[in-house]
N, C-alpha and C positions, 0 to 999 in steps of 0.2 A: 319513806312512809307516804302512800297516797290517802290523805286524808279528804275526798273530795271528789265529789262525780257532779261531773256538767254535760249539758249538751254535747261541747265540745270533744271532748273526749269519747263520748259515745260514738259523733260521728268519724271519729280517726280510726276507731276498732272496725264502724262498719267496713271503713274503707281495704283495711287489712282485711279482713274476713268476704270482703263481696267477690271476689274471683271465685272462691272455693265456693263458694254460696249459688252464684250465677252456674259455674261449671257443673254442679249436682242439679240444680234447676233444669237445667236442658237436658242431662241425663234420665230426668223423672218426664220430661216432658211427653204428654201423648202422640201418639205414635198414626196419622192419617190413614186410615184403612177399612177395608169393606167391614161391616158387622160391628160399626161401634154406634151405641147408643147413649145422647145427650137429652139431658131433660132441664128445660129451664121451667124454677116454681117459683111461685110468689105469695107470699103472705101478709096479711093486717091485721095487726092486735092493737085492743084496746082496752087497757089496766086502770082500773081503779084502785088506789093503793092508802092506807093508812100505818100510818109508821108511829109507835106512841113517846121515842125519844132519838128524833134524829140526828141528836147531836151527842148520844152515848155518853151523857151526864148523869152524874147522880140528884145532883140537886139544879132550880132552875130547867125543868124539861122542858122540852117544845117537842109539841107534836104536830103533823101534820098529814093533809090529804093531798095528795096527790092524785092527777089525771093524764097518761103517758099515751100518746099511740105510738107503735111500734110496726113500720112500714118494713118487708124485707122481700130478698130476692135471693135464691140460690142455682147455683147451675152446677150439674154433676155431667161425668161424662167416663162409660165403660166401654172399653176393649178387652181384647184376648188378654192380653196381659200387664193391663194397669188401670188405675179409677182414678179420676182428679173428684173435688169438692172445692167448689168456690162458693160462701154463704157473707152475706151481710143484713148488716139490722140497725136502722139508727131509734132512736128513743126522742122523741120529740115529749120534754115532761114539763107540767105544770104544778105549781105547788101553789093550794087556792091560799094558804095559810101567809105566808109571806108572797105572794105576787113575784117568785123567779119563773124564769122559762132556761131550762135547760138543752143541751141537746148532746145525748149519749151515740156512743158508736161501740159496733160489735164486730170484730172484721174478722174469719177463719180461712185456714186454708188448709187442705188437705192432699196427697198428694201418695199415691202407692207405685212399683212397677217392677216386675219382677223379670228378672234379664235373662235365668234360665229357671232350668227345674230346681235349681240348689241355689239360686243367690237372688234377692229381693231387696228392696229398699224402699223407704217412707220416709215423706218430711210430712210435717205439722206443724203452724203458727198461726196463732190464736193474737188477736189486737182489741184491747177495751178502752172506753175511754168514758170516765162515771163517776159520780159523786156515792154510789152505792153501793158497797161490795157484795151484797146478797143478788144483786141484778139479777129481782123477777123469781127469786126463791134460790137459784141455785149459786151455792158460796163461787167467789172466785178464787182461784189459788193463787198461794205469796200475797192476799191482799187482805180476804177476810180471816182471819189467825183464829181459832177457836182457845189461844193461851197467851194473849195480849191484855193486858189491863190498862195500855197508855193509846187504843186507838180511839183516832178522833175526826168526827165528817168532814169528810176533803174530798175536791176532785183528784183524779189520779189516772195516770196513762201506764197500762202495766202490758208487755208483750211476750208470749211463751213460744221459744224456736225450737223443736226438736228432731233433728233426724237422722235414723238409724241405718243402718243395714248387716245383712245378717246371711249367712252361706252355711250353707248345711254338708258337712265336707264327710260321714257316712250317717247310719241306722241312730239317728234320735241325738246324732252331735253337728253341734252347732258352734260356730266362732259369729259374735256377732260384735259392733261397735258402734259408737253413737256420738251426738255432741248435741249439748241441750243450753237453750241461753234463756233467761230471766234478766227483763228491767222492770223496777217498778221506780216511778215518777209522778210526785204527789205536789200538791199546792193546799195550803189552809190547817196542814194536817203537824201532828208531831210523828208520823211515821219516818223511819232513815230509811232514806230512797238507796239502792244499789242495782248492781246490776253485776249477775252469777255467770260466770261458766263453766260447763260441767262436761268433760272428754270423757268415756268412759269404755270398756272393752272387757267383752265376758267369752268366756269360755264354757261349755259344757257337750261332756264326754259320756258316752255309756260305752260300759267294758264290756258287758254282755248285760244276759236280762235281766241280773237282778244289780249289780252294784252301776251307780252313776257318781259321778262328780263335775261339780258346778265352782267354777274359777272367777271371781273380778276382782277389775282392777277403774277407782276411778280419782278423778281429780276435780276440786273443785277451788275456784281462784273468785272471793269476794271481795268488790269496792262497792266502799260504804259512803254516804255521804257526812255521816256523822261518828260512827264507829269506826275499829280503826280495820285496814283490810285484813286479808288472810286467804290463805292457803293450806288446802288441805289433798292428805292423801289418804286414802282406804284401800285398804284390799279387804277381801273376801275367799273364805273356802268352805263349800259344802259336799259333805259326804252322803249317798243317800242307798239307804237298800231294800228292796223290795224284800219284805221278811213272809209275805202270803199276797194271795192274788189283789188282795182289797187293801192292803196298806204298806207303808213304807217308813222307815225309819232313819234319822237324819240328826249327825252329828255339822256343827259348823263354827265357824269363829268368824271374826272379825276384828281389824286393827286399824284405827282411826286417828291420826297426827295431823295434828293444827297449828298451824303458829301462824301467829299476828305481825303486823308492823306497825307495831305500837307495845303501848305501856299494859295490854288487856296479857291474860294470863294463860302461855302455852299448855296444851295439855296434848297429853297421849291415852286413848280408850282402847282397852280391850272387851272384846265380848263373847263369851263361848256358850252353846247351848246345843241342846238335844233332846230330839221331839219324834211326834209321829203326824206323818197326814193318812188318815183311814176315810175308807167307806163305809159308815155303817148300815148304809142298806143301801137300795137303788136310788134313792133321788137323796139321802143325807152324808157327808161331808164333816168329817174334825178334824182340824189341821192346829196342835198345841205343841208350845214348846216352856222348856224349863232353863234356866243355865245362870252364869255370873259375870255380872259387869265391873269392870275394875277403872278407875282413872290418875293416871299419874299429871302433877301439875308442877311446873316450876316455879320451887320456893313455898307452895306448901302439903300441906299433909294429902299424902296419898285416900281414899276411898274405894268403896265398894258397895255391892248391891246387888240383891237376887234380881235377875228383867224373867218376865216368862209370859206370856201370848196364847191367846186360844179364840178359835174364832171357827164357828156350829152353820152351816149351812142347811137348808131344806129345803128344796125345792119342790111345791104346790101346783097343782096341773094345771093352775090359772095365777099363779104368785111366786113370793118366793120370802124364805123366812131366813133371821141372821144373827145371830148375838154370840156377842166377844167379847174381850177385854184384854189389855197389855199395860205395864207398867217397867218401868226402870231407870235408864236414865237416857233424857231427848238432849239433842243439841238443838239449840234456837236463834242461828245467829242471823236467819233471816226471816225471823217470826214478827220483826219489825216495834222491838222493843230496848235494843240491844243489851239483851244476856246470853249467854252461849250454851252455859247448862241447866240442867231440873231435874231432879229425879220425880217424877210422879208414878199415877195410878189411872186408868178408864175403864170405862164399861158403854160398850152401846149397843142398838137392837136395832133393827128396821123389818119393817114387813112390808109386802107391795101384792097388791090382789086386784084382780078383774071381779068384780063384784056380780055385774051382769053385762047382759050386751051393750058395750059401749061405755061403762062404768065403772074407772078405774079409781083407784085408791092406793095409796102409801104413806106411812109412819117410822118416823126414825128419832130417837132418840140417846143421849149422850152426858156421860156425866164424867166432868174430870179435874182431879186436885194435882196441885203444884207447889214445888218447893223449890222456891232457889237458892243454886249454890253458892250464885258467886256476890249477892248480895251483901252488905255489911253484916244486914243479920237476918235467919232463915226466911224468908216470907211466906206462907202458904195462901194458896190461892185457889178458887174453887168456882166450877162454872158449872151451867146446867142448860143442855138444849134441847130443843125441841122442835120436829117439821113436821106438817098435817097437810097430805094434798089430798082432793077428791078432783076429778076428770071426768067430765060427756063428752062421747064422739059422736056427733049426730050429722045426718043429712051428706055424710059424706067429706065433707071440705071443713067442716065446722064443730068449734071445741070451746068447750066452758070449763072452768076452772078455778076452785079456790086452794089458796094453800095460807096456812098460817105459822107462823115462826116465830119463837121464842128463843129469847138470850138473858141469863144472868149471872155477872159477876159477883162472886164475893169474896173479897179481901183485905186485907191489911195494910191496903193502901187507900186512899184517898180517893179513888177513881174505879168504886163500885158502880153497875149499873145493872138495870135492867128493859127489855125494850120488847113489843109486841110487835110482828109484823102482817101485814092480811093483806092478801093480793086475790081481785076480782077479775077475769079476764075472760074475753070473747078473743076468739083468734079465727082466721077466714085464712084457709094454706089450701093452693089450686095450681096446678101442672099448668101451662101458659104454651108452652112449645115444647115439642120435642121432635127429634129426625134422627 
């Protein structure tokens, strides 16, 4: 049992892993040739920020103001048949409340190339480094959990690696595969830092025009630093048939086996359902499903539960409108709490509209209850959120911007909170070179 993730060990995987990593890198690499165009931009923001509990307490708050500029540079570069994205952002921040100076980093990387007319391939890796998880309003994944009740202000270094590739071997069938890594590494905090590997390989076949089938298969291998690790396997199969020109109908399952190495508690989930995605008219969208979730554990009583999802599109000739909801049962074992199951409930809505020239807007909203399983005894837990942006584009290079964000917890545990967030920002983004 690895009970335990260090540096160390991160850097022996890299080492294992950096041939294959390097080898696919010079594979994506671009290609020197007539007709390619590179654009190097550069941008300055500067954020005015008040956060009303930046230490996600319930009692004892501190709030605080803060003053960020945000220096950045990106360089993209297209060809006939590939596009690199190189972007970086550091955060130079001030907190006038306690007198810190921080300084954040934001590093991406992007990366397409497609080698004929039927095979392509992309990498993506995303690099943060921040005491914030909201950085600037937009959540970051694996760090800010919207069903954690034990997160607490820390810096943290979290990196997302993913890349695919995909062959299209005839008419709408595809074999594609992938490999995705997550580390997340924190200080100050009671988060369990790990770091995920996820190998994974799909399949999807049409017979003809109406019946299709969609095949995976994936794996994912967790060390924890405080939890104990695990390994899991999934497969997938979905059935799907076009029943009229505007919608389609779709039987599927799912088989989920976990097991630990430790004392935490094997389980095996099955999940079968069947739904429809339609169009209900030219620009609306309903994709719902119904079915039953079942879970076997070792050593105790087996369960079950209806899961069913629905989720209403519309798209507005300047916006675009959203609301859904799914419940059943989540696994959370790197939601950074360590529990691994919940059966819950959500509902959320967003709308996003160009108001007028240059006057943008969007709203989203969320609300969602928790129950855990594996607790000594049920706890339910209930959270409620909230994002308000308004956006000007003015003068060409130049952009105003507020957005407001709300978070709160309610539970049955000891570590309710609630927190306001209000981000002010001027941002200057300008083409620099290009050839």
């Amino acid at each position: 049992m690895n009970r335990s993730f260090s540096i160390l060990s991160l850097l022996r995987w890299q080492r294992r892993s950096g041939l294959a990593f390097a080898t696919l890198l010079l594979c994506l690499l671009p290609n020197i040739v007539m007709g390619r165009e590179n654009l190097v931009s550069g941008s300055l923001t500067l954020r005015q920020e008040y956060d009303s509990n930046q230490d996600l307490t319930e009692t004892d708050r501190r709030d605080a103001w803060l003053t960020t500029l945000l220096p950045g540079v990106e360089w993209s570069s297209r060809g006939p048949r590939d596009q690199w994205l190189l972007k970086y952002q550091a955060g130079l921040k001030k907190n006038h409340e306690s007198g810190e100076n921080k300084l954040d980093h934001d590093l991406l990387l992007q990366a397409y190339k497609q080698f004929s007319s039927r095979w392509q391939a992309g990498l993506t890796n995303r690099f943060y480094h921040s005491d914030d998880p909201d950085y600037g309003g937009t959540a970051i994944e694996d760090v800010e959990e919207p069903i954690s009740d034990r997160q607490t202000r820390g810096r943290f270094r979290t990196n997302n690696l993913g890349v695919n590739t995909t062959y299209q071997y005839g008419h709408d069938s595809n074999l594609g595969m992938g490999y995705n890594n997550v580390f997340l590494k924190s200080s100050g905090t009671d988060r369990d830092d790990f770091v995920r590997h996820n190998p994974y390989l799909d399949l999807a076949h049409q017979f003809n025009k109406n019946w299709r089938t969609e095949v995976g298969y994936a794996f994912i291998r967790g060390q924890f630093d405080e939890s104990d690790d695990l390994k899991t396997h999934q497969g997938s199969l979905r059935l799907l048939l076009r029943a009229t020109p505007h919608s389609q109908l779709f039987v599927d399952y799912t088989i989920n086996e976990t097991r630990y190495q430790g004392l935490s508690t094997d389980y095996l989930l099955h999940t079968g359902n069947t739904g429809t995605i339609t169009d209900l008219g030219p620009h609306t969208t309903l994709e719902a499903n119904v079915g039953l979730t079942a879970v076997e554990r070792r050593g105790l009583d087996n369960l079950s539960t209806f899961s069913y999802a629905a989720d209403l599109v519309h798209l507005l000739e300047q916006g675009r409108l959203s609301f859904g909801g799914q419940g059943g049962i989540d696994e959370m074992q790197f939601s950074s709490n360590g529990d691994s199951l919940v059966r819950y409930w959500q509902v959320e809505g967003s709308a996003s509209r160009q108001l007028m020239q240059g006057v943008h807007a969007d709203l989203a909203l969320a609300v969602r209850h928790n129950k855990y399983i594996d607790r000594p005894t049920t706890e339910l837990e209930k959270i409620y959120q909230s994002n308000l942006g308004l956006t000007y584009t003015f003068a060409r290079w130049y952009q105003v911007s507020l957005r407001y964000l709300f978070k709160q917890l309610d539970g049955e545990s000891d570590n309710d909170y609630d927190r306001h967030h209000i981000f002010l920002e001027l941002r200057l983004n300008r083409d620099l070179f290009n050839w």
